[in-house]
C-alpha positions in Angstrom: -2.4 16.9 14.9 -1.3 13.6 13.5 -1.4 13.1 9.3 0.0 10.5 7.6 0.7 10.6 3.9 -0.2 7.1 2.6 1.4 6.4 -0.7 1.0 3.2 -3.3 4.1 2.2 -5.5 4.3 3.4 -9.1 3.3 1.1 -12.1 5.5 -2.0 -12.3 5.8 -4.7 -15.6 3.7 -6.9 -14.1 1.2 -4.0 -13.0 0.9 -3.1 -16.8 0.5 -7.5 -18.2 -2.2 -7.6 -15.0 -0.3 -10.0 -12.8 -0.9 -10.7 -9.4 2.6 -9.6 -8.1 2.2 -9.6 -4.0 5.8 -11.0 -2.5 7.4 -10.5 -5.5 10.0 -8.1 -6.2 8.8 -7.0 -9.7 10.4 -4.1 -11.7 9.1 -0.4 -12.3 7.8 -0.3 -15.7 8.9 2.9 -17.9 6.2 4.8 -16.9 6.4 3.5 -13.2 9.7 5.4 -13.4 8.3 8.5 -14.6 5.5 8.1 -11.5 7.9 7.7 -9.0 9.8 10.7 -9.9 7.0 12.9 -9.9 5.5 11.1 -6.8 9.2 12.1 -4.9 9.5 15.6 -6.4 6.2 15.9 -4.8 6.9 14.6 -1.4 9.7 16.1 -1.2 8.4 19.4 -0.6 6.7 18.3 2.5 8.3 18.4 5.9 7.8 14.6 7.0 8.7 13.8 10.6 9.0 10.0 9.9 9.0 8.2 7.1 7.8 4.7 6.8 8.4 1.9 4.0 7.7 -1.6 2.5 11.0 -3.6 2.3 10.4 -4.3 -1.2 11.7 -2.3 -4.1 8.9 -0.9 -5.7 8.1 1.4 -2.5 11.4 1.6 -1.6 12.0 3.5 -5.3 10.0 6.3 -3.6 10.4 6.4 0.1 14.2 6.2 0.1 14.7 9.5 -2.5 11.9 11.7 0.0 14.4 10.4 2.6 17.4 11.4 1.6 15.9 14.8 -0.2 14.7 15.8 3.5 17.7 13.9 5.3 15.2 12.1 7.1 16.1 7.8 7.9 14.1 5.6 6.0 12.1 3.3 8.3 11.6 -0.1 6.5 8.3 -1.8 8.5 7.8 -5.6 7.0 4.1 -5.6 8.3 4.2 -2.9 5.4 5.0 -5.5 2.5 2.3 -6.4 0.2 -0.2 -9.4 0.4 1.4 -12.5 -0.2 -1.2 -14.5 -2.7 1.3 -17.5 -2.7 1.0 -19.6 -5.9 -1.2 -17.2 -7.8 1.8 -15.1 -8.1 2.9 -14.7 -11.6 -0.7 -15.4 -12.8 -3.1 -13.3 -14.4 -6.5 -12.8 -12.4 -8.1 -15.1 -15.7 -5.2 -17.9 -15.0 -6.2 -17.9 -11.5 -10.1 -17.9 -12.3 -8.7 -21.0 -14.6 -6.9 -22.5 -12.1 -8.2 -22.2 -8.4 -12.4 -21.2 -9.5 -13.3 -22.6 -5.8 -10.5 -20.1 -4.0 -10.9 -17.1 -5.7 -15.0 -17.2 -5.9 -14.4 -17.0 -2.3 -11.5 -14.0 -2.8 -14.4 -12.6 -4.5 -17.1 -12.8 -1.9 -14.2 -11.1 0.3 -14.3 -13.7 3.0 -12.1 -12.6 5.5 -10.6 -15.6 5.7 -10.0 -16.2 1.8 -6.5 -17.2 1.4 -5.0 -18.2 -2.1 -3.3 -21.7 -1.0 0.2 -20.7 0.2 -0.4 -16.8 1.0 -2.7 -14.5 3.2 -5.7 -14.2 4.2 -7.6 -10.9 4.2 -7.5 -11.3 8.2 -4.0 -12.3 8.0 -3.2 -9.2 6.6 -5.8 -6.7 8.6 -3.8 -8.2 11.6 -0.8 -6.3 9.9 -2.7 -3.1 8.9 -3.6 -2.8 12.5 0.2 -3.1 13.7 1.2 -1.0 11.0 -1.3 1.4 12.6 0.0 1.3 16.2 3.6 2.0 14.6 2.5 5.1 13.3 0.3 6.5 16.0 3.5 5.7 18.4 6.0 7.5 16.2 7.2 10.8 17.0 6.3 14.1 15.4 3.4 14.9 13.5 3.6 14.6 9.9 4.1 10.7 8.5 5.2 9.4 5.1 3.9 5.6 4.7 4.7 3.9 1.3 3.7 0.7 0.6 1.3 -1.3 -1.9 -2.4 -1.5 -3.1 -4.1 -4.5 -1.2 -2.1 -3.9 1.6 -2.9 -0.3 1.9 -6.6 -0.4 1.2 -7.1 -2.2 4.1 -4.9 -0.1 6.1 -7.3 2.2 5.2 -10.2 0.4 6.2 -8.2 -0.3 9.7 -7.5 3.7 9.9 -11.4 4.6 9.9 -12.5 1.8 11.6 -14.4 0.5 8.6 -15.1 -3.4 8.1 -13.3 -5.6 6.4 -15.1 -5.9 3.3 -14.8 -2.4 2.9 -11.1 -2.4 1.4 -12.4 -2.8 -2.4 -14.1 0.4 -2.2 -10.9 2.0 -3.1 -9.1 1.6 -6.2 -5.5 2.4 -5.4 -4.0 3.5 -8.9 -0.2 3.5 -9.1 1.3 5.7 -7.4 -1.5 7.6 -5.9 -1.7 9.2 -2.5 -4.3 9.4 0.8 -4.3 11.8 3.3 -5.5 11.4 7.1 -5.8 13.3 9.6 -6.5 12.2 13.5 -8.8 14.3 15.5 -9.3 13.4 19.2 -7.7 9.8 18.9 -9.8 8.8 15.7 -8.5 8.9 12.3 -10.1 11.2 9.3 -9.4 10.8 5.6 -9.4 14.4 4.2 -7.7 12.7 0.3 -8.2 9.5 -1.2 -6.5 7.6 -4.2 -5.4 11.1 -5.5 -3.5 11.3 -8.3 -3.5 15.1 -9.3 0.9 15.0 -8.3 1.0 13.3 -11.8 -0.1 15.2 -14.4 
């Protein structure tokens, strides 16, 4: 039976002063780096077949340690990077409100094809989740580790169940947290979502 291990990037400084971070390569904030510790001690017990990564840092920070505790490669899969929200980068969610009300009233409707001007759209990105999701299914062995980031992993989820779209803000994503599927008879099952227990 297939699982995959779907994990989100601990806290980063711009995680903790609210700002829309996407393509950036933002730091681990102190307690980010107490997360990812416990998030690799964690993992690390497991016995991944394949493990999967975001080029950027943040994921890296935990998918590279599980790698080389288990002396398994780290696969870095750019369709895994996060969202890219162009110029509202930087920018607090109020700034953007401030800024761009017409683009993100639409961000907020969750129009699939909402796009803050010089980054993705929600379909642009699906389009990515649902590559991501051939990679995996191709891989060999059973047992998966895929690390990556919040928008871009809430609607892998929504691609992994089949679910629409609009259903990606039904899951929170809190830093470092980690979902669980399972596939039965070609269709995939989530058996843990958005857990955090690892942490405390």
């Amino acid at each position: 039976m297939k699982t995959i291990y779907l994990v989100r990037h601990a806290e980063t400084t711009w995680n903790l002063e609210g700002r829309v971070q996407g393509s950036r390569d933002t730091p681990l904030s102190i307690a980010g780096l107490g997360q990812t510790a416990k998030t690799v001690a964690f993992l690390s017990t497991l016995r991944f077949d394949t493990i999967f990564t975001s080029p950027l840092a943040r994921a890296r920070a935990i998918a590279e340690p599980v790698g080389l505790n288990l002396s398994i490669p780290t696969i870095v899969v750019p369709e895994l990077r996060e969202m890219e929200f162009g110029c509202w980068e930087g920018h607090t969610w109020n700034e953007i409100g401030a800024m761009y009300p017409a683009a993100l009233a639409a961000w907020d409707f969750k129009s699939p094809e909402a796009w803050p001007h010089g980054g993705e759209s929600l379909a642009d990105v699906r389009r990515r989740a649902a590559k991501v999701r051939s990679i995996v299914e191709s891989s060999s062995g059973n047992l998966a580790l895929v690390v990556a980031h919040g928008a871009l992993n809430r609607i892998l989820i929504s691609v992994l169940l089949d679910l629409p779209l609009s259903s990606y803000s039904s899951f929170t994503q809190p830093s470092a947290c980690i979902s669980v599927f399972e596939a039965e008879a070609g269709k995939w099952q989530a058996r843990v979502i958005d857990s955090t227990y690892h942490l405390t």
